[in-house]
C-alpha positions in Angstrom: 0.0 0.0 0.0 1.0 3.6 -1.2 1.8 5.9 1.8 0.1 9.0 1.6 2.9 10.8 4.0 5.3 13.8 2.7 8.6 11.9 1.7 11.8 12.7 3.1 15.1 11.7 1.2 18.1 11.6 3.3 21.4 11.3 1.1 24.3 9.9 2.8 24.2 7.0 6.0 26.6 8.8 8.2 26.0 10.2 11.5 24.1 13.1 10.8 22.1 11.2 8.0 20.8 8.1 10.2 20.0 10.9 13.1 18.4 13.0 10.2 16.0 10.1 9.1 15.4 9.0 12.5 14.1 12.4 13.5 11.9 12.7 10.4 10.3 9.5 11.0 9.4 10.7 14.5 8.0 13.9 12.8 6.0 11.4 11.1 7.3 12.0 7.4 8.2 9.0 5.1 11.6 8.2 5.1 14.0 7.3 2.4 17.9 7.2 3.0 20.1 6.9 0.0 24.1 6.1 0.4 26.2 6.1 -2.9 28.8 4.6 -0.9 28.7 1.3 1.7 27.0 1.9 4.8 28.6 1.3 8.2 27.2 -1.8 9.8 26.4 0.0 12.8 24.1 2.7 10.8 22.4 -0.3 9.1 21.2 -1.7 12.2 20.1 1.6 13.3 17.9 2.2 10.2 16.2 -1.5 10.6 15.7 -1.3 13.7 13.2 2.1 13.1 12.3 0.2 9.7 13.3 3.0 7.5 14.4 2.2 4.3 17.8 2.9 2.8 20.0 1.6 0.0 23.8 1.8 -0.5 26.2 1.9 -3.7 23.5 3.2 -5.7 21.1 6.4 -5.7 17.6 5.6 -6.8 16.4 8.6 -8.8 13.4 8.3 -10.1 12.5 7.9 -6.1 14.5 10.5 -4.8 13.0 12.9 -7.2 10.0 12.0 -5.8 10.6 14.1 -1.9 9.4 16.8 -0.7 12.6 17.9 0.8 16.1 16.0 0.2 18.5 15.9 3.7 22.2 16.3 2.7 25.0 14.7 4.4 27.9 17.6 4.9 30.5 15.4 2.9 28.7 15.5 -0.3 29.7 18.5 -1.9 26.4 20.6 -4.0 28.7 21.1 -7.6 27.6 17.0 -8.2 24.9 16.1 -10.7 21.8 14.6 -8.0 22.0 17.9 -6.3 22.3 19.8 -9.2 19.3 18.2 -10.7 17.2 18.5 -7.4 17.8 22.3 -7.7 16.6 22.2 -11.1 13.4 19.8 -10.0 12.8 22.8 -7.4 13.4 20.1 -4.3 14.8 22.1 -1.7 18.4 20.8 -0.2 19.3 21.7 3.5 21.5 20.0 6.0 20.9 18.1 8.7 21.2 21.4 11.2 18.8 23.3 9.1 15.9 20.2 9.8 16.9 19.8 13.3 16.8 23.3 13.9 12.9 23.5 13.5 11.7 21.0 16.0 12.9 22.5 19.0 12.9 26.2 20.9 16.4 25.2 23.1 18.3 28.3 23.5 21.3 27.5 20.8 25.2 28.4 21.2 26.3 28.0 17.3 30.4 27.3 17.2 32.4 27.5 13.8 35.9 28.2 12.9 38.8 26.9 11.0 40.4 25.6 13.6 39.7 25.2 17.6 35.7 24.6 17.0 35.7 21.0 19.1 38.2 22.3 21.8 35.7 25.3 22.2 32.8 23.9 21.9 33.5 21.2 24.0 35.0 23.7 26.7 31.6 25.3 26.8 29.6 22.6 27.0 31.7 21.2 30.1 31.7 24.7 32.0 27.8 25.2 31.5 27.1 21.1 32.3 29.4 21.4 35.6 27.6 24.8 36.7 24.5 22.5 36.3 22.8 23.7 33.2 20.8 21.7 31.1 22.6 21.3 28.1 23.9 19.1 25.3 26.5 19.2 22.7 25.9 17.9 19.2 26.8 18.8 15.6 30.5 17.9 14.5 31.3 16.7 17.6 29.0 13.5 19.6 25.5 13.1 18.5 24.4 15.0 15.7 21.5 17.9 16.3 18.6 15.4 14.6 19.6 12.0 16.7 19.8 13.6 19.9 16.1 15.5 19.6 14.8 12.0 17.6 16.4 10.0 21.1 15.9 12.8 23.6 14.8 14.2 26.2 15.3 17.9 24.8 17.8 19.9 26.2 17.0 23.5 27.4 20.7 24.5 25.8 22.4 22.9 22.7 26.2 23.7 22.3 26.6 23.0 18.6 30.3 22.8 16.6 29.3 23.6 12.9 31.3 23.1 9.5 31.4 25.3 6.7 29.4 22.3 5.2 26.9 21.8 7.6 26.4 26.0 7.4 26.4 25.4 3.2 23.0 24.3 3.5 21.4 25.9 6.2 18.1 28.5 5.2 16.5 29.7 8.4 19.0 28.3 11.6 19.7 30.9 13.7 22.0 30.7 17.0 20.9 32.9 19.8 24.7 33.2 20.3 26.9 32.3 17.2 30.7 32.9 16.7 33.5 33.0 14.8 37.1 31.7 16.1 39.1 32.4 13.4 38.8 32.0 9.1 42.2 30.5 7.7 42.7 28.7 4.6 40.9 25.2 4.5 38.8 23.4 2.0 39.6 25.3 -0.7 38.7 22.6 -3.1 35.4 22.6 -1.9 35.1 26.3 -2.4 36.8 26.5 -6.3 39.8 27.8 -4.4 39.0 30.4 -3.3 39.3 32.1 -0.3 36.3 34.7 0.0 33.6 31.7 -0.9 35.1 30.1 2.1 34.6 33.1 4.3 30.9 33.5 3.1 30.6 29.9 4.2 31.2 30.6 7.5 29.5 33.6 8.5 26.3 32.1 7.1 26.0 31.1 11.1 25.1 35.4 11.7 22.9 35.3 8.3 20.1 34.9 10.4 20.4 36.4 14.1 18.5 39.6 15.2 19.4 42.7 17.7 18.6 40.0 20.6 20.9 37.7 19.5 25.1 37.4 20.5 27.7 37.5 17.9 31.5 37.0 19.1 34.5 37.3 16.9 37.8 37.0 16.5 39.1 40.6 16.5 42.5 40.3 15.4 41.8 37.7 12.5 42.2 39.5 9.4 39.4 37.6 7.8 36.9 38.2 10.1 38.0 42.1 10.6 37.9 42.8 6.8 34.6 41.0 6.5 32.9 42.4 9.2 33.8 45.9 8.4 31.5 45.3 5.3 28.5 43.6 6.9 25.7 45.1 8.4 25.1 42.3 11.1 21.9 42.9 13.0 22.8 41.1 16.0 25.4 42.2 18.8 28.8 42.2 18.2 30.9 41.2 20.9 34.9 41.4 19.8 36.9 39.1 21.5 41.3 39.7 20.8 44.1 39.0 22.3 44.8 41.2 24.8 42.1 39.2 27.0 44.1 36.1 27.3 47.7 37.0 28.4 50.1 34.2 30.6 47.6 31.6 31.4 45.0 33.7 32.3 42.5 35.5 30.5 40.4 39.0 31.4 36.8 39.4 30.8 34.3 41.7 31.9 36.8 43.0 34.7 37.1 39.2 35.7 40.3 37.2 35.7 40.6 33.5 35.7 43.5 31.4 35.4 44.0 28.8 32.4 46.6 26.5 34.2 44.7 23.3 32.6 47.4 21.3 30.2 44.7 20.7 28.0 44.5 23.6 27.4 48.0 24.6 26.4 49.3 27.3 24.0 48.1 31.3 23.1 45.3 29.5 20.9 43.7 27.5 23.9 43.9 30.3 25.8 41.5 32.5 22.7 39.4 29.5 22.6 39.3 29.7 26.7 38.0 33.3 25.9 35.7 32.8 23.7 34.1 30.3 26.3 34.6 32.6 29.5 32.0 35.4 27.5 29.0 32.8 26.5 29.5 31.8 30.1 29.4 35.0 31.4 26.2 35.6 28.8 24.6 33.0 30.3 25.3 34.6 34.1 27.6 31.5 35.0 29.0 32.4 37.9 32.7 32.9 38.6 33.5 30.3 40.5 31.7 28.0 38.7 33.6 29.2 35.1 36.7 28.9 37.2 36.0 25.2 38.0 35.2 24.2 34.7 38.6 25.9 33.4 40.3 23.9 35.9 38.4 19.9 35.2 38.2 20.3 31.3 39.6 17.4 29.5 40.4 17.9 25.8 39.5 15.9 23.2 41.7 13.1 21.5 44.0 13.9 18.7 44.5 17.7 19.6 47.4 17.9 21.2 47.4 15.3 23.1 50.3 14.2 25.1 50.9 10.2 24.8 54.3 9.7 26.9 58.1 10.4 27.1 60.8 8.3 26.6 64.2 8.5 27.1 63.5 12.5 27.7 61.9 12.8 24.4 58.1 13.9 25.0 55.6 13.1 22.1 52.7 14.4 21.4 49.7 13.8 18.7 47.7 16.6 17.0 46.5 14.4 14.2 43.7 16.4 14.0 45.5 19.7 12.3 44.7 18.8 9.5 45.1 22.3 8.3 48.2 25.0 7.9 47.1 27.3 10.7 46.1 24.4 13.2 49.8 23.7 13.1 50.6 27.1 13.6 49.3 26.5 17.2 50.5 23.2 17.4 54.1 24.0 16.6 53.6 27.7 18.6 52.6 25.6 22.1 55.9 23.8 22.3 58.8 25.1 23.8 61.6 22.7 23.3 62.8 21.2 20.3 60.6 19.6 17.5 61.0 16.8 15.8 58.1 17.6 13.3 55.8 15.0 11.5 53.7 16.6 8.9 51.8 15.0 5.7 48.7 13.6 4.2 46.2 14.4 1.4 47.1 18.2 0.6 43.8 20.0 0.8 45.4 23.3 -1.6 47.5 24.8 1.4 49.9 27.4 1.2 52.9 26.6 4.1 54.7 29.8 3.3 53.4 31.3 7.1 54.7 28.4 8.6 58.2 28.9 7.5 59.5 31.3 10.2 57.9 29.1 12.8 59.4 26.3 11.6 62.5 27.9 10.7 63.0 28.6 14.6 61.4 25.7 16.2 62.0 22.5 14.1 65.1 20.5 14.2 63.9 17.9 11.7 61.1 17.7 9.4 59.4 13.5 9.0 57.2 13.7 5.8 54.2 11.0 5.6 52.0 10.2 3.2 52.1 9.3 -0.4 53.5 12.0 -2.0 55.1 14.4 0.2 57.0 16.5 -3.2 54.8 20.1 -2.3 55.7 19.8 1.4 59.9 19.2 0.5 59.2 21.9 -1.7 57.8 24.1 0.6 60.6 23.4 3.4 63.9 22.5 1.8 65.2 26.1 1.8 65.4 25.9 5.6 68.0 23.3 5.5 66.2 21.4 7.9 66.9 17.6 7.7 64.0 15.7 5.9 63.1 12.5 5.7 60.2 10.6 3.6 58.1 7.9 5.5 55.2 5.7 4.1 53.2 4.7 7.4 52.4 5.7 11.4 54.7 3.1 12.1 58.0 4.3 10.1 57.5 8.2 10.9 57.5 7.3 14.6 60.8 5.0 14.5 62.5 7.8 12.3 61.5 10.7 14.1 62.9 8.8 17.5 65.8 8.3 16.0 66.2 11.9 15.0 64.9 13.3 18.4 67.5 13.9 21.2 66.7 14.3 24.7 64.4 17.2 25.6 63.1 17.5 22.4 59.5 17.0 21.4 58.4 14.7 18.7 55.3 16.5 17.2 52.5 14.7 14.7 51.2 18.0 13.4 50.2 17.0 9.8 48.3 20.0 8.1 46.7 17.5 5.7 43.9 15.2 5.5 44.3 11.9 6.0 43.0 10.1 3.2 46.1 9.1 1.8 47.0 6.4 4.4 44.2 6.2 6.8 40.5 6.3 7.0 40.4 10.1 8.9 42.3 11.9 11.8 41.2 9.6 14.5 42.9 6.8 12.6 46.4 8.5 11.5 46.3 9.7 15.5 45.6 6.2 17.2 47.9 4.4 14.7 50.6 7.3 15.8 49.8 6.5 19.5 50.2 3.1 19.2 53.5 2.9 17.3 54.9 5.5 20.2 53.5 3.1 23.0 55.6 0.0 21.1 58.8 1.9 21.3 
């Protein structure tokens, strides 16, 4: 029998897809999920058990043509031919944010960036939940947005870390506080290369806001100054620089607290720290309570993450830079010596700002991946000794045999990951586990 229910078409079985389909089903649409790739076999149970229907390694278009409204996973970009047709069909595409975003009224704290959105976001998530709000985190980071409404119960605050994907394809999401970290270069191939598209990506999180709403920024990021100098943004602007974090503290609203946590180590923790203290602070956290949850974070794998030392060599894995100015940071935090492992998938990246950081704080440079020809270019005028690697496994025993005591060994890669492993969290546990063999 023909079901006379709206039909919603979710493209793409990954997290935000099966949490996408399971909250449309509970809004009582008809469900469809399409996956031109294999489906985790984790995700396929999920969909069976709530009996929607899906397919893999194929995209059924004569019934995907048929929706009301087609769900889009973040990875697939919108220059390929289904989406391009739907557009033409007049089948509206959004993202998974966009959907979620209608079926509740929780107060939401919107999080993007090119680098430092999962430390922030979950920074803020962890000072509100320990000063006993009600609150979740979803988006890039946990469950996504439509999985944890679809599972519940709601939250009366969602903390949500947001791509320049997920922000591609939003239409009427608005954060009652959004922000902006910082804008370097990243994805560029999913933005023809060039940098201003990427910039409009990201402020699409202020499109919407109104004079009620919060809008923080980075005020010393070129980007974001030059940007919003020519924007008329309706919501308030709160500038957040430099001069509030100084030597592991940072100075708010005539209120100092100390950053003495290693997790959150480095002049870019210490923005991201700020950037946290001022929703708190907008959300009248009090002091102590902000102070406390400075003081018990715990950062998330893969970002600078401290695995052991050996033989007075410390090393450390921040496989998820996958991106020139996340090693910036990376390489900025440390203050000995650096034995430096960089390489992957280049995303388009331009290394020439790294060079005087590297210039003065790396010994030797370990390349890894498959082809590691633009990063020797990049680097060889230094002088610096390099070395080519093809695995986790071989960069680690190189770069310890490089490293000398009280130096740091330092996964920092500034590319993707595609190349040898199946993402970040791969290339960093396959790193951690070659250092724990030594």
């Amino acid at each position: 029998m023909k079901s006379s229910k709206a039909l919603i078409v979710v493209l793409g079985a990954g997290e935000s897809g099966i949490g996408a389909a399971a909250l449309a089903q509970k809004k009582g649409f008809e469900v469809f999920v399409s996956d031109k790739g294999s489906i985790k076999t984790a995700h396929k149970a999920f969909l069976s058990g709530h009996q929607i229907e899906f397919e893999e390694g194929q995209h059924s278009l004569e019934r995907i043509f048929k929706a009301v409204e087609v769900i889009k996973s973040p990875g697939i970009p919108d220059h390929i031919p289904i989406i391009r047709d739907l557009g033409k069909k007049g089948i509206p595409v959004i993202s998974e944010i966009e959907f979620a975003a209608r079926f509740t009224t929780a107060f939401l704290i919107g999080i993007t960036g090119s680098n430092g959105k999962t430390t922030t976001t979950r920074l803020i998530y962890h000072i509100l939940h320990t000063a006993g709000k009600n609150v979740g985190m979803v988006g890039n980071v946990g469950r996504s947005f439509a999985r944890d409404l679809a599972e519940g119960p709601e939250k009366e605050l969602y903390v949500l870390e947001l791509s320049s994907f997920q922000l591609d394809g939003i239409i009427d999401f608005k954060p009652d506080i959004a922000m902006i970290l910082n804008i370097s270069p990243d994805h560029l191939d999913r933005y023809e290369y060039k940098m201003k598209l990427y910039i409009a990506s990201k402020f699409r999180i202020a499109q919407n806001q109104q004079p009620e709403d919060f809008f923080l920024y980075n005020a010393d990021d070129p980007n974001i100054k030059k940007t919003i100098a020519g924007k008329k943004l309706p919501a308030n602007l709160i500038a957040i620089h430099e001069g509030m974090a100084g030597q592991q503290e940072v100075c708010i609203q005539q209120q100092t607290y100390k950053v003495r946590n290693p997790s959150l180590k480095g002049p870019h923790n210490l923005m991201n720290a700020a950037f946290a203290v001022r929703t708190a602070q907008l959300l009248d956290v009090e002091p102590r309570h902000i102070q406390n949850g400075l003081d018990t974070f715990v950062n998330v794998p893969h970002r600078l993450e401290w695995v052991r030392e050996l033989q007075q060599i410390g090393f450390y894995n921040d496989s998820k830079a996958t991106n020139v100015e996340a090693v910036y940071y990376g390489l900025q935090a440390m203050d000995k010596p650096i034995v430096w492992i960089v390489g992957g998938q280049d995303k388009g990246n331009d290394y020439s700002s790294l060079l005087p950081l590297v210039k003065e704080k790396v010994r030797v440079i370990v390349c890894m991946g498959i082809d590691n020809s633009k990063i020797i270019a990049a680097f060889q005028s230094l002088g610096k000794p390099m070395l080519e690697t093809r695995s986790a496994g071989e960069a680690v025993q190189v770069a310890y045999r490089k490293a000398r005591p009280g130096e740091v060994v330092l996964l920092s890669p500034a590319c993707a990951s595609f190349d040898l492993f199946k993402n970040y969290e791969d290339r960093g546990e396959q790193f951690k586990a070659a250092v724990l063999e030594l």
